[in-house]
Phi, psi and omega in degrees: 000336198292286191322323173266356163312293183296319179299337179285309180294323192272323190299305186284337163344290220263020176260127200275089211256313165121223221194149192235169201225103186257018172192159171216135169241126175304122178263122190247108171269134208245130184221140172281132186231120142325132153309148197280145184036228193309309212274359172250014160274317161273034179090357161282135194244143168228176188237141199223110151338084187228132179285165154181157217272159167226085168319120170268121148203167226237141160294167206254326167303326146322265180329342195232013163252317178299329184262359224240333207261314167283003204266295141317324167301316170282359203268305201303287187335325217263306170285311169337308209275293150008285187297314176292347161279176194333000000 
């Protein structure tokens, strides 16, 4: 059973199944600007800030292989533990 569990689980790893997005996070991007009038005629430059949202996301095959393993992991514990009683 262990084997095909596993052979099963990497297969959906690796199945382009897409992807959930479980967190956004703020990004602060620093970008080089011509100076505004005379001094960026002559070439001077300044730098400009911008926050922008940045998605955290997880494949989806991936998620059900991480629950599929620990899932499996609490089953062996569960006898193990089974066994050790009386």
């Amino acid at each position: 059973m262990k084997d095909e569990l596993i052979t099963g689980v990497t297969t959906i790893a690796g199945a382009s199944i897409g992807s959930i997005t479980v967190a956004t996070v703020p990004l602060a991007v620093t970008t080089t600007l011509p100076a505004a009038g005379i001094a960026g005629w002559l070439g001077f430059t300044t730098t400009a800030t911008t926050v922008v949202a940045a998605p955290i996301t997880l494949p989806v095959g991936g998620v059900i292989a991480a629950g599929a393993l620990l899932t499996y992991g609490g089953y062996k514990v569960y006898k193990y533990v089974k066994g050790k009683e009386g």
